[in-house]
BADRENKE-904785 format. One record per residue (C-alpha): residue in one letter; x, y, z; residue number from 1. Coordinates in steps of 0.02 Angstrom, whole numbers, plus 50000, padded with zeros to 5 digits. Layout:
BEGIN
REC r     u     v     w   k
REC a     X     Y     Z NUM
...
//
This chain:
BEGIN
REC r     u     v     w   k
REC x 56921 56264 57589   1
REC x 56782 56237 57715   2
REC x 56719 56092 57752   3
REC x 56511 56032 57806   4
REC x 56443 55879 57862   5
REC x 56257 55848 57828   6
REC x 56146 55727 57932   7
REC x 55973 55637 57899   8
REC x 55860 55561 58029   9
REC x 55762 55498 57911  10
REC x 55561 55407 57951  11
REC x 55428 55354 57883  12
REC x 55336 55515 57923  13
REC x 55469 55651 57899  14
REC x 55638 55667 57897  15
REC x 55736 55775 57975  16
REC x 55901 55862 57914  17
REC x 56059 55955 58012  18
REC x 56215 56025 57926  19
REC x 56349 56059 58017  20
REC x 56520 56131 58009  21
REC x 56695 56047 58022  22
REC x 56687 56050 58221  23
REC x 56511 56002 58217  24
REC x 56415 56152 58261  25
REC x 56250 56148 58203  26
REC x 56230 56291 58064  27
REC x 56036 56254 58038  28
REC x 55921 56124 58020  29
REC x 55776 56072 57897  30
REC x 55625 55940 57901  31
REC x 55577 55845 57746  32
REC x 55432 55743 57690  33
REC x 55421 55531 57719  34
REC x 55583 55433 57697  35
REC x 55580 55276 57736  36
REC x 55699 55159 57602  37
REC x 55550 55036 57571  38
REC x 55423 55163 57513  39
REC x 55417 55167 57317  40
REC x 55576 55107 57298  41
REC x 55661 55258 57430  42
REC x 55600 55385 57277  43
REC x 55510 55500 57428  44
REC x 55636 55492 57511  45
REC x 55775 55549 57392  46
REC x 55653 55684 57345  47
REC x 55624 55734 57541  48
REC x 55807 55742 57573  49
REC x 55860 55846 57405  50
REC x 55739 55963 57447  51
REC x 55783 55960 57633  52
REC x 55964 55998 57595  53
REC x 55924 56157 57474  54
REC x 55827 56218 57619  55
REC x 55957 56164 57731  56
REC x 56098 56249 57654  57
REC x 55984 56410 57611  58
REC x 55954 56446 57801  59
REC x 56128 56394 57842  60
REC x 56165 56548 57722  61
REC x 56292 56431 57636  62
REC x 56320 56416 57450  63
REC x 56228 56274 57396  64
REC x 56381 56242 57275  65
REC x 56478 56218 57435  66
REC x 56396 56039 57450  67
REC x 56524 55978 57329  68
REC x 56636 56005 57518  69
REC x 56496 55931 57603  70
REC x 56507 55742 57678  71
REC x 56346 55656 57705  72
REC x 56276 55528 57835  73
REC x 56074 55460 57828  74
REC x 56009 55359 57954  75
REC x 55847 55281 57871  76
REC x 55692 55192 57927  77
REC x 55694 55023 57815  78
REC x 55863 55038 57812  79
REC x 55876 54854 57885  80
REC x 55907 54768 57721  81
REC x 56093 54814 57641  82
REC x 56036 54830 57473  83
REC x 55916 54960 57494  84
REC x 56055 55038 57581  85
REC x 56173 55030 57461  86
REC x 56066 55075 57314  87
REC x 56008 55243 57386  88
REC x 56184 55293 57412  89
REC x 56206 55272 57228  90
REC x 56097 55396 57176  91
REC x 56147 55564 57111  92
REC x 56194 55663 57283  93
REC x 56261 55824 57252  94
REC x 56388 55807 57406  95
REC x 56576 55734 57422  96
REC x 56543 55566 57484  97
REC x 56384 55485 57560  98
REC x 56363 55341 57688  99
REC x 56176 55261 57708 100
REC x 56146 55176 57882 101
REC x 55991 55076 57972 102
REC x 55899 55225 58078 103
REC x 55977 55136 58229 104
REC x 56160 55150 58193 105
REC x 56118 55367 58182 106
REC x 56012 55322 58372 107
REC x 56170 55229 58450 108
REC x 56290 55357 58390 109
REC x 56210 55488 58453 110
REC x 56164 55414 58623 111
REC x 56356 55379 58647 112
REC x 56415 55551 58555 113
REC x 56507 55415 58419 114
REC x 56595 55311 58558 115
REC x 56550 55109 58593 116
REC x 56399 55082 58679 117
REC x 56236 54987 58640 118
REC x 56048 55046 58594 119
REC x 55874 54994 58611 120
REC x 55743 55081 58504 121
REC x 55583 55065 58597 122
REC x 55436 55165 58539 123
REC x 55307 55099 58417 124
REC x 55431 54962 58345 125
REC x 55588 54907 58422 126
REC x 55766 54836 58402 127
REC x 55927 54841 58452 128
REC x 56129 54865 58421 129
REC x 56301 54879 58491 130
REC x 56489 54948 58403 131
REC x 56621 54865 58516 132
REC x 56795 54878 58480 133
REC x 56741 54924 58288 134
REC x 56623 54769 58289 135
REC x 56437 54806 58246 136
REC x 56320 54707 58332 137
REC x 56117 54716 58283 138
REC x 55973 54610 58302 139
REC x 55791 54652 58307 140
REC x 55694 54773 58198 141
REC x 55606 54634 58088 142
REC x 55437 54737 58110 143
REC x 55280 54713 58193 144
REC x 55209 54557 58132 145
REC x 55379 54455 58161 146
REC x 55463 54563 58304 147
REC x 55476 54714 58389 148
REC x 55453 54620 58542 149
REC x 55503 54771 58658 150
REC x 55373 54885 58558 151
REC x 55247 54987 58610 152
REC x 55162 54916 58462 153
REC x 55174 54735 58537 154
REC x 55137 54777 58706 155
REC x 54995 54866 58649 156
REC x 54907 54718 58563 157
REC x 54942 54613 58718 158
REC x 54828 54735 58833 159
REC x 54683 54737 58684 160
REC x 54719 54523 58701 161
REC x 54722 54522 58886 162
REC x 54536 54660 58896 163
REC x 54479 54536 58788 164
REC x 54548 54382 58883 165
REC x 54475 54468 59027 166
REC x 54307 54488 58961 167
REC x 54283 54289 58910 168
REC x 54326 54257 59096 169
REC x 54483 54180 59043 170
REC x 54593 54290 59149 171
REC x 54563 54412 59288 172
REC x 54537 54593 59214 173
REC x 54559 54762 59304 174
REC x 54521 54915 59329 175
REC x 54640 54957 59166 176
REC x 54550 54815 59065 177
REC x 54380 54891 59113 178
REC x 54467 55062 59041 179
REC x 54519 54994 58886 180
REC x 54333 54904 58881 181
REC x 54254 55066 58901 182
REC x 54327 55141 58748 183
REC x 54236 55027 58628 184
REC x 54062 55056 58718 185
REC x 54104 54909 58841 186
REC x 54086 54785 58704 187
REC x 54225 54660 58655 188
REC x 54116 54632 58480 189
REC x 54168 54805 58480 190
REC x 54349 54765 58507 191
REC x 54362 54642 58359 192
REC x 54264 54744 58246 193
REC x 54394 54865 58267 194
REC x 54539 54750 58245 195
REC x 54474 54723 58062 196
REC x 54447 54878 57990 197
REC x 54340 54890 57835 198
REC x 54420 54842 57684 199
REC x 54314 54924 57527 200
REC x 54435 54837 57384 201
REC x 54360 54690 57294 202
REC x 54386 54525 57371 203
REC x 54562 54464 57353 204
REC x 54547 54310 57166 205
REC x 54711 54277 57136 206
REC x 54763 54091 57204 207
REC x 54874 54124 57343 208
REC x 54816 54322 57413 209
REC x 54780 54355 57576 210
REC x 54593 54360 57582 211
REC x 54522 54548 57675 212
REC x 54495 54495 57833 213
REC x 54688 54454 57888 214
REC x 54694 54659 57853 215
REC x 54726 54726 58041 216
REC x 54755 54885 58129 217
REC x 54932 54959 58108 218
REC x 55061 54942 58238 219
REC x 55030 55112 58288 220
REC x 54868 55103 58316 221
REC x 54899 54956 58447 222
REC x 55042 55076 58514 223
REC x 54918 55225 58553 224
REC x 54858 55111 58723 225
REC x 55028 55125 58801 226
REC x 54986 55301 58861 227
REC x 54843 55230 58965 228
REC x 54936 55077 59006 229
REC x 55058 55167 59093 230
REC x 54921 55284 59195 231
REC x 54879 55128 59257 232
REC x 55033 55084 59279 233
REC x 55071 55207 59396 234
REC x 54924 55201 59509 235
REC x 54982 55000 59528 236
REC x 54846 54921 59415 237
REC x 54883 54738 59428 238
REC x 54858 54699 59259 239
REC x 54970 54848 59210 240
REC x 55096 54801 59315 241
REC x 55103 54618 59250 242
REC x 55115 54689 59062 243
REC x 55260 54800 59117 244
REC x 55329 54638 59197 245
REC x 55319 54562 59023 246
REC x 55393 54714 58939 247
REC x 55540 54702 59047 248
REC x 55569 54537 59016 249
REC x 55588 54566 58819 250
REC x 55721 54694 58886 251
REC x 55803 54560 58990 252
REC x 55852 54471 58815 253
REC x 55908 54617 58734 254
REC x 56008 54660 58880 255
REC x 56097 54463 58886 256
REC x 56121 54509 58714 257
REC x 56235 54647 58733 258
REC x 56320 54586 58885 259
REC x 56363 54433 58779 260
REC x 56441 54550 58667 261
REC x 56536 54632 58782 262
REC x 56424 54789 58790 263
REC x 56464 54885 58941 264
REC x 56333 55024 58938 265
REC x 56157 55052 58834 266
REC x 56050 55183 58806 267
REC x 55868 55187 58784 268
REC x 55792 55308 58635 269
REC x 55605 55329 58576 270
REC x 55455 55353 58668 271
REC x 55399 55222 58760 272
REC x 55601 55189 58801 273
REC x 55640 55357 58882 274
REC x 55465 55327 58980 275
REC x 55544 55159 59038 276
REC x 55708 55240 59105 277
REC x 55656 55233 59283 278
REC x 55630 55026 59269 279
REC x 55788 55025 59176 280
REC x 55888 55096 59300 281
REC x 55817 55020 59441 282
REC x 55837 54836 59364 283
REC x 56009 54859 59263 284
REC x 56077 55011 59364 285
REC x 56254 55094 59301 286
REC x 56253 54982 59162 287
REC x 56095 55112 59087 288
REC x 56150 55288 59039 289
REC x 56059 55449 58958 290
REC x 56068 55495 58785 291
REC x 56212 55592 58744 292
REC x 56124 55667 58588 293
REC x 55977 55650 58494 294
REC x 55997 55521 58334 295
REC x 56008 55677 58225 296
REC x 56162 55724 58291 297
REC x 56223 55534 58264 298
REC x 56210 55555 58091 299
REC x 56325 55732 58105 300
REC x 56438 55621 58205 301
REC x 56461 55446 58100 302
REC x 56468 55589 57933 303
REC x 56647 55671 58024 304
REC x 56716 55506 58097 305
REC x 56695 55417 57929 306
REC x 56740 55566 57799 307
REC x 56852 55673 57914 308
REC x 57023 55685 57822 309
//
């Protein structure tokens, strides 16, 4: 009887799905709608992945009555908490046995094609984790208003902070703070204008709610500066330089982190942390290596080492 493993990358935009055969060759992959575990109670998601795997299956020209021979692995966004883990696995799956990880744990096996290693996620949020010896090891990932310290997200914010830091005389500015200036008409009313955006609900009664005005922009609309951070960057803006100074410093933890742990190599997946991978070398050298495989893959990979008979 033949034998599949599915995958699921699964975010809070899309997810995306792979099946795969017994050797894990990729027979085809699908995309799916949102799927992140904390949105309406993971209902889009189960819906994005059900449909992903009929489409999945269809263009893998496989019987979609062979998923009863199929073993399933999702890496999902707000997949930090183990409950919300373990209650999407207990839905009604189709397939022969389902496993439900954090997004990360699909990121680290893939990066290390299923073998120990650690992983930073470093693109809009951020966070990190390790398998040594069959030990998991994670810490970060607590979102953008308590974490994500290595984020593009938080780095973001600190170069809106530091234009408008720059702007009260506070701090020396830059040519990149004068950039950043320039996009909101050289005003830094303009700059916290923007940072509440209107709000057109009625006025939060209840004793206790968060009044309108603690609304802010969303992490990855603090994220969408990096871009121009690191032009800067790159021509040796001062200011830029110092913020990538403080970004590598948030590194430095994770980094103790692992090494504490016994880590003896890390990889570096997500936007902003394959733009980094230059610094990273440079500072940690042969204790950095390159992806392996994307975190899609990961999933293929952690389905056959846990389900392979």
């Amino acid at each position: 009887m033949a034998r599949y493993y599915l995958g699921v990358d699964g975010g809070g935009t899309n997810c995306r799905i792979r099946l795969a055969d017994e050797n894990l060759v990729t027979l085809a992959d699908a995309v799916g709608g949102r799927s992140n575990l904390q949105i309406d109670k993971g209902d889009p998601a189960f819906r994005s992945i059900s449909e992903g795997t009929r489409e999945v299956f269809a263009k893998a020209c496989v019987d979609f009555a062979e998923t009863a021979s199929t073993y399933a692995c999702f890496g999902m966004a707000g997949g930090r908490l183990a409950s919300a883990r373990t209650a999407f696995a207990a839905r009604p799956w189709p397939f022969a046995g389902v496993e439900v990880f954090d997004d990360i744990d699909i990121a680290r096996a893939g990066a290390h094609g299923g073998e120990d290693g650690g992983v930073i996620i470093v693109g809009t949020g951020s966070a990190a984790m390790a398998v040594v010896a069959g030990e998991r090891h994670q810490c970060g990932g607590w979102g953008f208003h308590i974490g994500d310290q290595m984020s593009g997200a938080i780095l973001g914010r600190e170069l809106i902070r530091r234009t408008v830091e720059a702007g009260d005389g506070l701090v020396p500015g830059s040519a990149l703070t004068e950039a950043v200036l320039q996009k909101f008409g050289g005003s830094v009313d303009a700059i916290m204008d923007w940072s509440f955006p209107r709000d057109d609900r009625p006025a939060a009664s209840a004793a206790g709610a968060a009044p309108n005005t603690l609304l802010g922009r969303a992490p990855a609309e603090f994220g969408a500066f990096v871009p121009l951070l690191m032009e800067y960057f790159d021509a040796g803006d001062p200011v830029a330089r110092e913020l990538i100074e403080l970004q590598m410093s948030y590194v430095d933890n994770y980094v103790r982190w692992f090494r504490a742990r016994d880590v003896r190599k890390m990889a570096a997946v997500g936007g902003f942390g394959a733009r980094l991978y230059p610094l990273l070398v440079a500072r940690y050298g042969d204790f950095i290596v390159t992806p392996k495989h994307e975190p899609l893959h990961g999933a293929v990979i952690l389905a056959r080492q846990i389900f392979a008979p």
